[in-house]
N, C-alpha and C positions, 0 to 999 in steps of 0.2 A: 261452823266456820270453815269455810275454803281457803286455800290460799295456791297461787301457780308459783313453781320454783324451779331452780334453774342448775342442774346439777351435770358437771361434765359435756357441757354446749347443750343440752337435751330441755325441754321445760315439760317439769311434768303438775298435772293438777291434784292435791292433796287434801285429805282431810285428817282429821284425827284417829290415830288408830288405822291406818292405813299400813300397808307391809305391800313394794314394789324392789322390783329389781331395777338399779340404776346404772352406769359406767362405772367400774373400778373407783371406791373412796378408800383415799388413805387413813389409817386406823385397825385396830385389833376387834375382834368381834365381844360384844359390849361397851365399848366405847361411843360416848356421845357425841355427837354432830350438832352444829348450826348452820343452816341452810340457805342461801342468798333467796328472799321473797321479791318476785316482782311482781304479784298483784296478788290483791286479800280481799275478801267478802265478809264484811262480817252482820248478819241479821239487812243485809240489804244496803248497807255503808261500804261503797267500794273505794279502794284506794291503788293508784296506779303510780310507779314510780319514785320518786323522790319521797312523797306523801304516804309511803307505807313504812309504818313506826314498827308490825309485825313480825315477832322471829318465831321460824321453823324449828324446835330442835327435833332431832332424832334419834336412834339408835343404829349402829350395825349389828344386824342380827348374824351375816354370817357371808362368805365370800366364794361365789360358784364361777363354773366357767360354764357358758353355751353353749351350745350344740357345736360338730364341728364341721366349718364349713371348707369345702375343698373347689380348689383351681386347677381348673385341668386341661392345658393347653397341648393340641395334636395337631405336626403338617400334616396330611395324609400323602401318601409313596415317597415318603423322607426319611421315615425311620423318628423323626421326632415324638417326642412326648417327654411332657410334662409336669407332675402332680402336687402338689402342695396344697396341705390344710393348715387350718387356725383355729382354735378357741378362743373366746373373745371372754375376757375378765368383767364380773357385773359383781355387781355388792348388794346383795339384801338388804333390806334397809325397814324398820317401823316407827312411821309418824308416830312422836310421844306427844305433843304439845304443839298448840300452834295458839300463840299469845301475842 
């Protein structure tokens, strides 16, 4: 069974057993999740919308932050500059069940 879900504006496609990194979910690592479904496959029965009865649960497996990305703005013969970075907050996550 597949299902597409939709977690922190992002949709991503899932199966069972699945382990992705999503945007920042609130929660402690081991704590369960239910996941908004917007479309599910099942053996060839697809369902779109309103018409999907399907919940996602999942797990947090654990809470990372990404690489760091840096901005780095220079006038050149001003004397100006710049630099600023950011780590961006993602949440581990493993498809336990998709029923």
């Amino acid at each position: 069974m597949i299902a597409v879900i939709k977690v922190g504006g992002q949709q991503y496609k899932v199966e069972k057993d699945q382990t992705l990194y999503v945007p920042r979910v609130e929660g402690n690592a081991g704590d369960n999740v239910e996941l908004e479904v917007l479309l599910a496959d099942a053996d060839g029965k697809l369902s779109v919308g309103s018409a999907v009865k399907t919940k996602v649960q999942a797990e947090i497996v654990d809470h990372v932050k990404g690489d760091t990305v840096i901005a780095y703005k220079q006038k050149r013969r001003k004397g100006f500059h710049k630099k600023k970075g950011h780590r961006t907050a993602y949440t581990k996550i493993k498809v336990t069940s998709i029923a």
